[in-house]
Every structure is written in structure tokens, then in C-alpha cells.
LOZAZA-893591 format. One record per residue (C-alpha): residue in one letter; y, z, x; chain. Coordinates in Angstrom, 2 decimals. Example, Ala and Ser with C-alpha at 12.3 -4.5 7.8 and 13.67 -1.06 7.14 Angstrom:
<drennu: A	v: -4.50	w: 7.80	u: 12.30	kolpa: A>;
<drennu: S	v: -1.06	w: 7.14	u: 13.67	kolpa: A>;
This chain:
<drennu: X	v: 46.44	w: 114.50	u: 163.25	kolpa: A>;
<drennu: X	v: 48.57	w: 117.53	u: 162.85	kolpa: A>;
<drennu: X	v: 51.60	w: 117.40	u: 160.60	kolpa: A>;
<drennu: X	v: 54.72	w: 119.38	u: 161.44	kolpa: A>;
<drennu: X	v: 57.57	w: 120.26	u: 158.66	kolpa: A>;
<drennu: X	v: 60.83	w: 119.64	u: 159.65	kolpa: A>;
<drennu: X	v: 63.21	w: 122.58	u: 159.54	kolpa: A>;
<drennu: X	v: 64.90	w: 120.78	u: 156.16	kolpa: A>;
<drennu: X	v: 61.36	w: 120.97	u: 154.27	kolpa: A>;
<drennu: X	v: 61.05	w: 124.44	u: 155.49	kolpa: A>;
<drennu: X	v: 64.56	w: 125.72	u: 153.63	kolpa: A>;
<drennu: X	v: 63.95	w: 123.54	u: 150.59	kolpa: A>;
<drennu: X	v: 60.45	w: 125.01	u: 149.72	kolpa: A>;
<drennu: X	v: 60.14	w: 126.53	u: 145.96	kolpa: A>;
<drennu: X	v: 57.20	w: 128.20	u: 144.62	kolpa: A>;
<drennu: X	v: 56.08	w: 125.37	u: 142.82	kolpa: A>;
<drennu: X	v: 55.69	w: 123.56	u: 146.34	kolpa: A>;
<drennu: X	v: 52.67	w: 125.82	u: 147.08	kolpa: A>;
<drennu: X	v: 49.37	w: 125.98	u: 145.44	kolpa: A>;
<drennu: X	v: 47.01	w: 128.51	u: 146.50	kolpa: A>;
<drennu: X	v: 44.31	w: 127.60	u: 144.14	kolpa: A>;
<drennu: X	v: 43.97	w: 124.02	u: 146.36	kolpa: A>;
<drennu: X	v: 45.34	w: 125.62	u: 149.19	kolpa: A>;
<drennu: X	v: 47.47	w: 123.20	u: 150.02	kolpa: A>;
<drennu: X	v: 51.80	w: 122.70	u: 150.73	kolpa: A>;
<drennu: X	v: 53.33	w: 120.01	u: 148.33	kolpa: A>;
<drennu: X	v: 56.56	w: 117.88	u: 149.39	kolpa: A>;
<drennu: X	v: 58.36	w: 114.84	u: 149.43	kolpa: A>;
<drennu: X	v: 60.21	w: 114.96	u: 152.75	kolpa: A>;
<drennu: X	v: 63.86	w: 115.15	u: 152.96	kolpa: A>;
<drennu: X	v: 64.07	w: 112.70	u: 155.47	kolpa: A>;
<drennu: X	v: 62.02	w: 110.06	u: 154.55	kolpa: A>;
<drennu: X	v: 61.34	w: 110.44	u: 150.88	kolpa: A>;
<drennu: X	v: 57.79	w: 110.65	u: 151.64	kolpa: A>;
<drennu: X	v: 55.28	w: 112.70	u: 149.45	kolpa: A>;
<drennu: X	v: 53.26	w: 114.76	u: 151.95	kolpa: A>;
<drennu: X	v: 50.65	w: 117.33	u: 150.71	kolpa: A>;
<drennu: X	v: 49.49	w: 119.68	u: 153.88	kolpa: A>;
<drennu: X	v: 46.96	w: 122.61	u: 154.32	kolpa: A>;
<drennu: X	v: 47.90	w: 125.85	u: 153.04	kolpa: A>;
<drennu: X	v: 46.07	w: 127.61	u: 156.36	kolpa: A>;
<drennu: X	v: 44.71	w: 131.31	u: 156.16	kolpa: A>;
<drennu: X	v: 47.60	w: 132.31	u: 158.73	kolpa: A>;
<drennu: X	v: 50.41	w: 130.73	u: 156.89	kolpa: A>;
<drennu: X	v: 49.81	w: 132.09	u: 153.98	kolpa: A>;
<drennu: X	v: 49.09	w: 135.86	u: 155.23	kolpa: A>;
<drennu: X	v: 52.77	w: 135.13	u: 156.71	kolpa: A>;
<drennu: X	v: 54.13	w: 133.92	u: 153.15	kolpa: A>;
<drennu: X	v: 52.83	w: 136.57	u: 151.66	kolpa: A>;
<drennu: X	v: 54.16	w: 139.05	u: 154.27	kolpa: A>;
<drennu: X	v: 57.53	w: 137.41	u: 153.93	kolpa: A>;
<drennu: X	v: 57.83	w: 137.57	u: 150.17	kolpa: A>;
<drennu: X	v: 56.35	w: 141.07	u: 149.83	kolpa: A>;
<drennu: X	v: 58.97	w: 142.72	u: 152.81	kolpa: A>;
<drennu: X	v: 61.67	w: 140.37	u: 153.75	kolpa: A>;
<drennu: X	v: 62.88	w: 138.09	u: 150.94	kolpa: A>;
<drennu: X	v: 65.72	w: 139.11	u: 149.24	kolpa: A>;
<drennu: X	v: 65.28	w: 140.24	u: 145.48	kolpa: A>;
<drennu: X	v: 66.73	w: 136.82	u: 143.69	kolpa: A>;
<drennu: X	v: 66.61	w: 134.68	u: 140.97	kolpa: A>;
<drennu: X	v: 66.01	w: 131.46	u: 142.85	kolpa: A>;
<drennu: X	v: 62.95	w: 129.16	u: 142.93	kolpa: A>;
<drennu: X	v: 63.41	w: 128.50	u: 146.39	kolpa: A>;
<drennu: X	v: 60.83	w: 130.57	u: 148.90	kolpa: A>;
<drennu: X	v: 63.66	w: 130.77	u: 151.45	kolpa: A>;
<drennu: X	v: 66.75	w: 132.37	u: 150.64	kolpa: A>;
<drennu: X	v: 69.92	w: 133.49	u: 153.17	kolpa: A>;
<drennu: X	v: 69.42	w: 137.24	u: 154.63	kolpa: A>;
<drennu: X	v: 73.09	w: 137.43	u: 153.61	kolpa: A>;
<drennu: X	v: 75.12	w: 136.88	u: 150.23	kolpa: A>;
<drennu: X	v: 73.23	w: 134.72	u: 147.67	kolpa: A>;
<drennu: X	v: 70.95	w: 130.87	u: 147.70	kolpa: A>;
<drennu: X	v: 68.66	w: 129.50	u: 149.47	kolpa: A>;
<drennu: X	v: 68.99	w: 128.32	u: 153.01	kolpa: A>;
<drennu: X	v: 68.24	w: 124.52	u: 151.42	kolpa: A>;
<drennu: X	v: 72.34	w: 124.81	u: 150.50	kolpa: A>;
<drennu: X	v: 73.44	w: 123.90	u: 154.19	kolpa: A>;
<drennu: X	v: 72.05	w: 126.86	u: 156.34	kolpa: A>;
<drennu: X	v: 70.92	w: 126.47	u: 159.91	kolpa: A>;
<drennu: X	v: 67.33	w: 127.32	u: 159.95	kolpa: A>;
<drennu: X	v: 65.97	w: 128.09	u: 163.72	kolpa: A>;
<drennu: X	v: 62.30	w: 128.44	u: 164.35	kolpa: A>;
């Protein structure tokens, strides 16, 4: 069965949520409350990594997603399209 995020558990990932060691994506969903633990794949990672290394903006903030504009993370009430 494949698991999709939804666009809310995108914005509020922090570093803590992934774990490259297990290889694996750790949240409890926004919606439901749910703990859901997911597959860190080979091609999301690369694109993490990519992301982080030429994209994210240099911030303190735990979250992995922050605004391209002005300062947080897009989990403070940002539209996120995919």
C-alpha cells in the first residue's frame, strides 16, 4: 500500500522527523493524530539532500521547510503546492 503525506506533514517536517540510519520518515499526522513512520527512499532523500545543501534558507529553525521569503517555516500557515 503506498502512503502519501499530506501537504500539512510536508511543511511541518523537522530534522528530528527523519532518520537516515533506519531510513525511514517519522510523524504523527496533522490531520488525524496518527503516528505514521514511512520509507526514507533513495530518491527522496538525494532530493532532501539537494534541497538543504542549495535551496533552504540559512536559519535557525528545526523545521526542514522554511518560506523562500522573510523568516519560519511554511508549518506557520503557508500554502504549500506540490
Amino acid at each position: 500500500m503506498v502512503q502519501l503525506l499530506r501537504a500539512s506533514d510536508i511543511s511541518e517536517l523537522t530534522f528530528d522527523s527523519i532518520n537516515e540510519k533506519s531510513a525511514t520518515i517519522k510523524i504523527t499526522q496533522r490531520k488525524t493524530g496518527k503516528p505514521l513512520t514511512l520509507p526514507l527512499l533513495d530518491d527522496v532523500k538525494e532530493a532532501l539532500h539537494d534541497y538543504l545543501e542549495n535551496a533552504r534558507p540559512m536559519q535557525d529553525d528545526s523545521h526542514i521547510f522554511l518560506k523562500a521569503r522573510g523568516k519560519g517555516s511554511m508549518a506557520s500557515g503557508c500554502a504549500l503546492y506540490l
